[in-house]
C-alpha positions in Angstrom: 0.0 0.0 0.0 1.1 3.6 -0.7 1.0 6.0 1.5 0.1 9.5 0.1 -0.5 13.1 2.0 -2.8 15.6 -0.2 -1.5 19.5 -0.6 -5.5 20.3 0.0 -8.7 18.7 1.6 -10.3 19.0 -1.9 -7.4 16.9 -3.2 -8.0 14.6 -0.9 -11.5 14.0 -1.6 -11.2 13.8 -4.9 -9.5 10.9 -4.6 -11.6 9.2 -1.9 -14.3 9.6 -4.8 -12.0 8.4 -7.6 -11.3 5.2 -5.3 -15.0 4.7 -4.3 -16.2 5.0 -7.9 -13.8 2.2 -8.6 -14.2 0.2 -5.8 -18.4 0.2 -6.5 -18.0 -0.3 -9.9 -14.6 -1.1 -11.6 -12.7 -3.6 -9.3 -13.5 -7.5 -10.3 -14.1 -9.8 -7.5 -14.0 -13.9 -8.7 -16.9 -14.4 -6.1 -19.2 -12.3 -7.7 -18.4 -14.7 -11.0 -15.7 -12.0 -12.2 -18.0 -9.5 -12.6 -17.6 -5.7 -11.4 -20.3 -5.4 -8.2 -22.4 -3.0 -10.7 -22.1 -5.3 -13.3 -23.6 -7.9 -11.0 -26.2 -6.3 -9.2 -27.5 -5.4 -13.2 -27.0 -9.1 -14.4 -29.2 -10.3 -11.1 -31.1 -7.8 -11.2 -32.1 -8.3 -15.1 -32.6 -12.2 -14.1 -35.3 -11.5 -11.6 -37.0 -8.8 -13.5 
């Protein structure tokens, strides 16, 4: 992990939303069948529908 300090508190929360944004709907996790969580929640969500 890297460790990084932020010149300004708007830096910094731009990149707290640049990591959530990924972490929501980017970031592939092999128990959710390799699928980003958005994409899962549309592919179950499409099956049920």
């Amino acid at each position: 992990m890297t460790l990084t300090h932020y010149q300004t508190r708007d830096k910094l929360e731009t990149a707290m939303r640049v990591w959530i944004k990924y972490y929501n709907e980017s970031r592939i996790k092999e128990n959710l069948g390799g699928q980003s969580p958005i994409d899962y929640r549309i592919s179950t969500t499409e099956q049920v529908a």
